[in-house]
C-alpha positions as CSV (number, residue, x, y, z in Angstrom):
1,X,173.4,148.9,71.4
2,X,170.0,149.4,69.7
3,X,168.0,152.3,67.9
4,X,165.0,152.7,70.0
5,X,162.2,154.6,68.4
6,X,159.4,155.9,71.4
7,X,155.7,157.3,70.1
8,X,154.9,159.9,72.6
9,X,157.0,162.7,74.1
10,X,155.6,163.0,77.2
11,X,156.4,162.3,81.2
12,X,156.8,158.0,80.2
13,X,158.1,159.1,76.7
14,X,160.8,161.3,78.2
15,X,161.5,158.9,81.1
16,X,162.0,155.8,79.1
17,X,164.3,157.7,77.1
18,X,166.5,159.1,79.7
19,X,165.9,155.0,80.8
20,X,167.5,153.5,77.9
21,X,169.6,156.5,76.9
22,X,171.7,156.0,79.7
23,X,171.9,152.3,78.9
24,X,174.0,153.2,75.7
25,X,171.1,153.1,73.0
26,X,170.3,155.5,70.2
27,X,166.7,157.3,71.4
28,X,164.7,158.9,69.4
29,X,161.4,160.3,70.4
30,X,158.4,161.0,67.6
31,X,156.2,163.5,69.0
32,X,153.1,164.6,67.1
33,X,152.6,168.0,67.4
34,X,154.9,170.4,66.1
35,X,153.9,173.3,68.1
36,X,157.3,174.2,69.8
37,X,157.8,173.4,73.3
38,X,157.4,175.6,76.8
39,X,161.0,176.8,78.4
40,X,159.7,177.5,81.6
41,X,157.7,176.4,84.3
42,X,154.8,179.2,83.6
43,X,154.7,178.6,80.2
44,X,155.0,174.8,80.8
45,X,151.5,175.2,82.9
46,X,149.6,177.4,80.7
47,X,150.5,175.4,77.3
48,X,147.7,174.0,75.5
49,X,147.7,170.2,75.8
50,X,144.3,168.6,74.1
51,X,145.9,165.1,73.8
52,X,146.3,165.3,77.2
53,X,143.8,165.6,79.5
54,X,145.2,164.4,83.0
55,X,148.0,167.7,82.0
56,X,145.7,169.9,83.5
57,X,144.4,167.7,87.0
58,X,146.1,167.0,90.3
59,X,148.9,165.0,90.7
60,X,151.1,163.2,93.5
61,X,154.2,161.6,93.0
62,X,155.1,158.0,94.8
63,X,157.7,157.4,96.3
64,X,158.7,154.6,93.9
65,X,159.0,157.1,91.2
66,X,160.9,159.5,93.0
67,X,163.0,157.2,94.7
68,X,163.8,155.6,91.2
69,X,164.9,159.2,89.6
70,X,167.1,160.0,92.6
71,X,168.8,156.5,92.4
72,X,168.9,156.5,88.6
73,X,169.0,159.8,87.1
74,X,170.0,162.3,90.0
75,X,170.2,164.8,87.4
76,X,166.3,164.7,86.6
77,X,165.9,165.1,90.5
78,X,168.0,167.8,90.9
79,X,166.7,169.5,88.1
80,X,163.1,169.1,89.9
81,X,164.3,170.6,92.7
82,X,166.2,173.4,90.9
83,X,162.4,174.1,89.2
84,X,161.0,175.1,92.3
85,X,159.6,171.7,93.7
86,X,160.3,170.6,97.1
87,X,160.4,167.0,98.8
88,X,158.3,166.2,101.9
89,X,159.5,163.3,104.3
90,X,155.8,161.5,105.1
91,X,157.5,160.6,108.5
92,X,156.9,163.8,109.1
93,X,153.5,163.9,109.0
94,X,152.1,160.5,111.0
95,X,148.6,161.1,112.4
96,X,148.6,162.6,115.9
97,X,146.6,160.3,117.2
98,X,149.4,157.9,117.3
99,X,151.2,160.1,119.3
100,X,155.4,160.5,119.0
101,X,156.3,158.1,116.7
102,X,160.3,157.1,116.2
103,X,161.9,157.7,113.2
104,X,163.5,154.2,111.4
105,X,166.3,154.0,109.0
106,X,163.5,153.5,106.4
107,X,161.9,156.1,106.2
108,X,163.7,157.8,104.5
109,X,162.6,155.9,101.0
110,X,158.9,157.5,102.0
111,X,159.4,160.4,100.3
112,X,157.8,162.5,97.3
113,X,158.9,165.3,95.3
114,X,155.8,168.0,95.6
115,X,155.0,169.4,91.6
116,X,152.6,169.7,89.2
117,X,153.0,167.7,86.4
118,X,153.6,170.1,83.9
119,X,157.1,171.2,85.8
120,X,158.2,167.6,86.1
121,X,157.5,166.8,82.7
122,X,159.4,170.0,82.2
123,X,162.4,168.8,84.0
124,X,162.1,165.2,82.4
125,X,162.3,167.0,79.0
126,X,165.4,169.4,79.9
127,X,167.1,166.5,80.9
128,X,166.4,164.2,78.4
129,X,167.4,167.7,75.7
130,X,171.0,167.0,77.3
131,X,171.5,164.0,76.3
132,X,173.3,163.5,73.3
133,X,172.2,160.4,72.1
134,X,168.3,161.7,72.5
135,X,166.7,162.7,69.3
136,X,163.7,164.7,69.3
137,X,161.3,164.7,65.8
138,X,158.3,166.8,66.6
139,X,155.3,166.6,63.7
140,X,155.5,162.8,63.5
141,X,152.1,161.4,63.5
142,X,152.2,157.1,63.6
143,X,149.9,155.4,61.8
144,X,150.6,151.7,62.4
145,X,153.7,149.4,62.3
146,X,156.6,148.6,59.7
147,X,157.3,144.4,59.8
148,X,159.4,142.1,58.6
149,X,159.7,138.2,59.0
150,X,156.7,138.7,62.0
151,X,159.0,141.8,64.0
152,X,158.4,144.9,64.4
153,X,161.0,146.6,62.9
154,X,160.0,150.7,62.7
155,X,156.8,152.8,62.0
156,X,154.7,154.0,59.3
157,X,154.0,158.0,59.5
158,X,151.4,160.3,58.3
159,X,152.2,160.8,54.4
160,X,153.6,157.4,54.1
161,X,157.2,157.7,55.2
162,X,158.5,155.1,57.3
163,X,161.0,155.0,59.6
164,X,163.0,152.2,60.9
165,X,163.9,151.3,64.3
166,X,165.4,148.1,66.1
167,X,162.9,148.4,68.7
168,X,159.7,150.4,68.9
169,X,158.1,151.8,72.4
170,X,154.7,153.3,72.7
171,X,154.4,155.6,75.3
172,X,151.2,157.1,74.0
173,X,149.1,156.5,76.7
174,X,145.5,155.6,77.6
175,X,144.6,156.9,74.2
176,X,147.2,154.2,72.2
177,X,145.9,152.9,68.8
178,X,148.4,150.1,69.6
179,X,145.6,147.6,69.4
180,X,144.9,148.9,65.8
181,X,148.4,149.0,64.9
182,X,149.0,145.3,65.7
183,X,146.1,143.7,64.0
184,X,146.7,146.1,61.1
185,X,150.2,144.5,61.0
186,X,148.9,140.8,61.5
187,X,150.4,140.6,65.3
188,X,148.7,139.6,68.1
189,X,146.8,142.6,69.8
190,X,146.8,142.7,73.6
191,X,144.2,141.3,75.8
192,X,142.0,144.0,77.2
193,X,140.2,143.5,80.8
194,X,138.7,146.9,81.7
195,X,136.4,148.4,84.2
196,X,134.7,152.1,85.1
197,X,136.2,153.6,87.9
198,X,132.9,155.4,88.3
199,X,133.8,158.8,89.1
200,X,134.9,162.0,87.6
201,X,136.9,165.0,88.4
202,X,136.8,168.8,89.1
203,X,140.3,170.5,89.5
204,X,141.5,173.9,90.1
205,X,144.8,175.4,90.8
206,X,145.8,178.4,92.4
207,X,149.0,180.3,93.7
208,X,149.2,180.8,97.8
209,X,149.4,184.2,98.9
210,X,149.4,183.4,102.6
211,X,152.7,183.0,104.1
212,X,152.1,180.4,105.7
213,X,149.6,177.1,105.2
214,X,146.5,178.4,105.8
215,X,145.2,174.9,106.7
216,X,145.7,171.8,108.3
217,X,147.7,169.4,105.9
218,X,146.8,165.7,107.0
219,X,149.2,164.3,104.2
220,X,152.7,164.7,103.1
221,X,151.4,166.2,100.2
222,X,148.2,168.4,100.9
223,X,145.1,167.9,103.2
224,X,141.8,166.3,101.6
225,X,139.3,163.5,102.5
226,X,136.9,160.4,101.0
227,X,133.5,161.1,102.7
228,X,130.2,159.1,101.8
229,X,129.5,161.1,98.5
230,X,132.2,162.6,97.6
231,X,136.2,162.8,98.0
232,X,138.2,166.7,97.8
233,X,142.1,166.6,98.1
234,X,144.1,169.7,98.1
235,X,147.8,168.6,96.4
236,X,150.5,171.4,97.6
237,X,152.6,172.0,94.7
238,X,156.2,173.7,93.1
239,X,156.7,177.3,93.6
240,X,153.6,177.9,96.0
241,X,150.4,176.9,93.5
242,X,148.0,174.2,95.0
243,X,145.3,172.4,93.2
244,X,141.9,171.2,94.5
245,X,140.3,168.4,93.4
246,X,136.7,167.1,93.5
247,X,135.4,163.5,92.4
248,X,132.0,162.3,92.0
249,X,130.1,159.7,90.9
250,X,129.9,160.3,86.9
251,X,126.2,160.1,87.2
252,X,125.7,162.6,90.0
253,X,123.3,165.5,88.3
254,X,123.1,167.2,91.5
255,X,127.0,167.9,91.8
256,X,127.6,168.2,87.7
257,X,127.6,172.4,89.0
258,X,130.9,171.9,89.9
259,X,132.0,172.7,86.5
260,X,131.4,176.4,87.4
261,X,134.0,178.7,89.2
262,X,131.4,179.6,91.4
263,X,130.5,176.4,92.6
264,X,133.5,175.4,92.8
265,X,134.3,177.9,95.1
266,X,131.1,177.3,97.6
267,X,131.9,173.7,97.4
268,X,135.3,174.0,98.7
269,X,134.1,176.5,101.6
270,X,131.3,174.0,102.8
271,X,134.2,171.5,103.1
272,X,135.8,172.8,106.7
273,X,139.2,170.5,106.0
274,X,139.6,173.0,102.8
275,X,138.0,175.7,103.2
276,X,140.6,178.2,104.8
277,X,143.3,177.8,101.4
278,X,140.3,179.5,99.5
279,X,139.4,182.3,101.8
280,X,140.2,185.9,101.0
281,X,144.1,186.9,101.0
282,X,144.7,183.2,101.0
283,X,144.9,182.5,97.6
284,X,144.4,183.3,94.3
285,X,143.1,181.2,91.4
286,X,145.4,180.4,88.4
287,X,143.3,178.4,86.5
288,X,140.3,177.3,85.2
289,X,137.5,174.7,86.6
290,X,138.8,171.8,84.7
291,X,137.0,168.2,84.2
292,X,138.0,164.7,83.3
293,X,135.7,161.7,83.2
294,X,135.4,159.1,81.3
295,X,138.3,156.8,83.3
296,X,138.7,153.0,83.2
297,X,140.9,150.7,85.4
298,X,142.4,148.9,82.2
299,X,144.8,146.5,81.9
300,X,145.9,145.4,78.1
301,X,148.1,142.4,79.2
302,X,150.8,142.5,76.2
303,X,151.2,139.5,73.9
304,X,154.8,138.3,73.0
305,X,155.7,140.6,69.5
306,X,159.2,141.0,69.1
307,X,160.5,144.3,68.9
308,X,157.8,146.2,70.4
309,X,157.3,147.4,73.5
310,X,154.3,149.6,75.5
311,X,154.9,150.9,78.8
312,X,153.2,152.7,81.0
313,X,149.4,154.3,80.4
314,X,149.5,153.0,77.1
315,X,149.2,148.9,78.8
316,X,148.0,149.6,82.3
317,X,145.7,152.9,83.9
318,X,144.2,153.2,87.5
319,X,142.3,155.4,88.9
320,X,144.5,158.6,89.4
321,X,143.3,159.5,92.8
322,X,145.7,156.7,93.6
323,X,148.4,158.8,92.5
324,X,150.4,155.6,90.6
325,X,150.3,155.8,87.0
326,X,154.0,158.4,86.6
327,X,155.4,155.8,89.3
328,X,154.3,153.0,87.2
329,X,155.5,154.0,83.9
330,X,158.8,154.6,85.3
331,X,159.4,151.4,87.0
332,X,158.3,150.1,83.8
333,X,160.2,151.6,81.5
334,X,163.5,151.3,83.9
335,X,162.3,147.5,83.9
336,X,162.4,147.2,80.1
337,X,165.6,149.2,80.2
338,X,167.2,146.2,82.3
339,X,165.7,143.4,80.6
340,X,167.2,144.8,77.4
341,X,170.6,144.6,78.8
342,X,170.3,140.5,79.8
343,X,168.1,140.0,76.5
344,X,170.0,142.5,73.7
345,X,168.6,140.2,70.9
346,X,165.5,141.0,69.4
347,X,163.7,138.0,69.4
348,X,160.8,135.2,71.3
349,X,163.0,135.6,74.4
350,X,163.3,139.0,74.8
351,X,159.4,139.7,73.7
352,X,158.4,136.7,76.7
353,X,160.6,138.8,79.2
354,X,158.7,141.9,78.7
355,X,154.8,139.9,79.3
356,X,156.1,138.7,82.3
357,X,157.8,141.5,83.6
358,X,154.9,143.5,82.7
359,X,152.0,141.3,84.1
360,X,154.0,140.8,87.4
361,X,155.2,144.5,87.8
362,X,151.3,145.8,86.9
363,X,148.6,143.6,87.8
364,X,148.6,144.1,91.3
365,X,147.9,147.8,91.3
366,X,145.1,147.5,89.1
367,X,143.3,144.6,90.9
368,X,143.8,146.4,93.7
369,X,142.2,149.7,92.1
370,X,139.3,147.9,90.8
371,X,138.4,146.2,94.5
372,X,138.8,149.8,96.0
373,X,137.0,151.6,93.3
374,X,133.9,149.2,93.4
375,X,133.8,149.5,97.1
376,X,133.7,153.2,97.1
377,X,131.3,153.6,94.3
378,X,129.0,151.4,96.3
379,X,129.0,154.0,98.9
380,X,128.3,156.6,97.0
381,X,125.3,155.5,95.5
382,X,123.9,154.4,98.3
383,X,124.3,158.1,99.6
384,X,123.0,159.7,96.1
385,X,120.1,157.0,96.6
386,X,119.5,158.4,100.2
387,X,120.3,154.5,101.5
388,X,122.6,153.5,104.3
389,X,126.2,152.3,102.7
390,X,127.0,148.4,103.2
391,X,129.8,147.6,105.7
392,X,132.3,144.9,104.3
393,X,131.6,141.6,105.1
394,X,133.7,140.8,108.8
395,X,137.5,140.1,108.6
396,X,137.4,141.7,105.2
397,X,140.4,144.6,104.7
398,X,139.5,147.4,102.3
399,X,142.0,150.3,102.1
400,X,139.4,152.6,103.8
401,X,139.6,150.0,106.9
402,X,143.1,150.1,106.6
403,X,143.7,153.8,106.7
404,X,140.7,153.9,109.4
405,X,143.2,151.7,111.6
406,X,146.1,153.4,110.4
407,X,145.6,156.5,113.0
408,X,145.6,153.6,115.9
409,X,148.6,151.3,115.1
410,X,151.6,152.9,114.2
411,X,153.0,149.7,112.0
412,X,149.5,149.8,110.2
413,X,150.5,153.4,109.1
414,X,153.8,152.5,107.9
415,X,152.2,150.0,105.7
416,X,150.0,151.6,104.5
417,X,152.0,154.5,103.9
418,X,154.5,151.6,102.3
419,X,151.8,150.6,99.9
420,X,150.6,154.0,99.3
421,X,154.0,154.9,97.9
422,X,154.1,151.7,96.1
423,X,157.0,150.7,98.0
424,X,155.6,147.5,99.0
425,X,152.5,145.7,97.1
426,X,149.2,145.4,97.9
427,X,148.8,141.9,98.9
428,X,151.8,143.2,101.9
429,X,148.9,145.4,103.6
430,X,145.7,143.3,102.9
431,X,147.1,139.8,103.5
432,X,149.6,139.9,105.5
433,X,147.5,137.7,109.0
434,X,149.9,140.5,111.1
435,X,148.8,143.4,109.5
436,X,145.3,142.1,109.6
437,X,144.9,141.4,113.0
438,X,146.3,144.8,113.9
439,X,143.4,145.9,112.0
440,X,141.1,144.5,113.8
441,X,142.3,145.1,117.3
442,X,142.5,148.6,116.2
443,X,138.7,149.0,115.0
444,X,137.5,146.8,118.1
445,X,136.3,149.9,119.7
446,X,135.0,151.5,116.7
447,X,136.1,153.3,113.7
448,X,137.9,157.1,114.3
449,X,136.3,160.2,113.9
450,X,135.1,161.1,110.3
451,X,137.1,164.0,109.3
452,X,135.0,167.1,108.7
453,X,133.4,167.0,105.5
454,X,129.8,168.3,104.0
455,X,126.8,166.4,104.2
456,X,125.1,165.4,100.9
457,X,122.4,168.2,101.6
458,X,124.1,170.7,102.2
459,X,126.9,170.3,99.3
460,X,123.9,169.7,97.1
461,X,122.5,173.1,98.3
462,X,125.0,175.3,97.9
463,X,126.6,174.1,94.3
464,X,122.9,174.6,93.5
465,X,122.6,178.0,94.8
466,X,125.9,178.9,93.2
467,X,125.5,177.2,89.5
């Protein structure tokens, strides 16, 4: 078996190394700070992660991902579950409008494990502690490849030490300097196609007091809503805390008050769908207003370099509204885990196998995210620009027209739930001439009720009042 050497200790870091550790391979993982590491799941959510911004947002788990930890390393999945978090069936929670619908072997597999990320990166880590053929170096700071006869063949750290390694991994994330590394070495960088997704967040956690929900939840895993301006999704999480989410258009002045607590606050009230988890005896807020802009749908389509790998954030980010990138990096690095097994050899074969695995596992979701993002940016600045929002050409399916159908047609709302979870692919829900036609009959009469929501006025208004 090989020595595999992955940059980056976090969630993909730790899951391709539970990945190829139980494969047989020598991991070790090269993390740059040196600070030493939370124990528990409090500290876990209050520790300081700068290189990290999306630590500190809202996060849902696919069922892809959580499907892949129960079938591939139960003991990261019990340890989840041992942490606090909880598992919600999404069976369980069809719209009413369609009425009783009948439970199918399936289902099962549309599933997700409720946690914020800083407890499942928690239990990722504790399991990955117990392996013994997991190394951790903390204080290793990469600064660009080590090469020999055009492979990779280990990395050059801060101070000039090097360290040497049959097969590198970054697992870095959106923030990898794997570009630089590679042209630094004289390999071929990766191709970069990359596009705004034209909107940034607002999140805030907090620990439930009530006993009980003290609000509808229209999701497996919290209540929320996209309206013509603006989208807020509460996401339940482990050991009763919730987070709140607001996303905006980047450019929105009028709603850049959401920064502030007590804006944040007003906003969420003047949203009826959340506005009962906030109110007195409810709740209690555990955190900070925190913000995260700046976000691209990337892809950096791999070239073949033998001997090094990226996976996850590092090669491919969507928008995280969509909820895909842990689910992502995990099939990915469980991918590369089995293509090492039928290509051992580091060499032109096994570097080919991982660009193709990687362009056919990932370029769906992000075309996919950049057509949905476009289409809701659109409509938001038509509302900011106090114009009526364009309607998709006819016979065209968006995902909003699919989940608009979704609470008419109860096999619409399995696929979309299907492609939600990432247990089927996009072209499944928006090609399929079945699906597609059960679209339209659903929407013949119209489109459903708009879910409760604020008008642009009066959110303006009172995040105004409140800044």
């Amino acid at each position: 078996m090989s020595t595999v050497t992955i940059i980056g200790g976090s969630v993909l870091g730790l899951g391709a190394a539970i990945a190829l550790a139980d494969k047989g391979h020598q991991v070790e993982i090269l993390e740059r700070s040196a600070d030493p590491q939370p124990s528990t799941v409090d500290d876990a959510f209050t520790a300081k992660r700068p290189t990290v911004p999306q630590g500190v947002q809202s996060h849902a788990f696919a069922s892809l991902g959580c499907n892949l930890l129960r079938d591939r390393a139960k003991d990261v999945h019990d340890e989840l579950l041992a942490s606090g978090c909880t598992e919600v069936q999404l069976a369980d929670y069809t719209p009413p409008t369609l009425g009783k619908v009948e439970p199918r072997p399936e289902d099962k597999d549309l599933r997700m494990v409720i946690a914020r990320r800083s407890t499942f990166e928690l239990a990722l880590r504790k399991r990955a502690q117990a392996r013994p053929n997991i190394r951790f170096s903390a204080g290793r700071t990469v600064r660009g490849l080590v090469t020999e006869n055009g492979k990779v063949t280990g990395v050059r750290l801060e101070g000039g030490y090097t360290h040497p390694s049959d097969i590198v991994i970054d697992a870095t994330g959106r923030r990898s300097a794997a570009e630089t590394w590679l042209t630094d070495a004289g390999l071929p960088a990766p191709t970069t196609q990359s596009e705004s997704c034209k909107i940034t967040y607002y999140t805030r956690f907090y620990k439930l007091t009530a006993a009980a929900p003290p609000g509808p939840i229209n999701r497996g895993f919290g209540a929320g809503g996209l309206w013509d301006h603006y989208t807020a999704v509460l996401f339940l999480g482990d050991n009763k805390t919730f987070s709140i989410s607001f996303g905006i258009l980047p450019d929105d002045t009028a709603l850049k008050g959401l920064r502030n607590e007590e804006a944040f606050t007003a906003a969420v009230r003047a949203t009826p769908l959340l506005a009962g988890w906030v109110a007195p005896g409810n709740s209690e807020p555990i955190s900070p207003v925190h913000a995260m802009g700046s976000l691209d749908n990337s892809l950096r389509l791999p070239q073949p370099v033998q001997g090094f790998f990226g996976i996850g954030d590092s090669v491919c980010t969507t928008n995280p509204s969509y909820g895909r990138g842990v689910s992502l990096g995990l099939q990915h690095a469980y991918l590369l885990a089995d293509m090492l097994d039928e290509h051992p050899e580091v060499g032109p074969k096994q570097a080919q196998a991982y660009v193709e695995l990687t362009e056919r596992l990932l370029r769906p979701w992000w075309e996919e995210a950049i057509i949905n993002d476009r289409g809701r940016a659109a409509m938001w600045e038509a509302t900011v620009a106090g114009q009526p929002p364009q309607r998709p050409p006819a016979g065209v399916v968006n995902f909003g027209i699919a989940v608009a159908a979704s609470t008419k047609d109860e096999e619409v709302w399995r696929r979309v739930a299907n492609v939600m979870m990432m247990l089927k692919t996009p072209d499944t829900l928006y090609q399929d001439p079945e699906i597609k036609a059960r679209i339209g009959k659903a929407l013949a009469g119209g489109p459903p009720p708009q879910l409760p929501g604020a008008s642009r006025a009066d959110l303006v208004d009172v995040v105004a009042k409140a800044s």
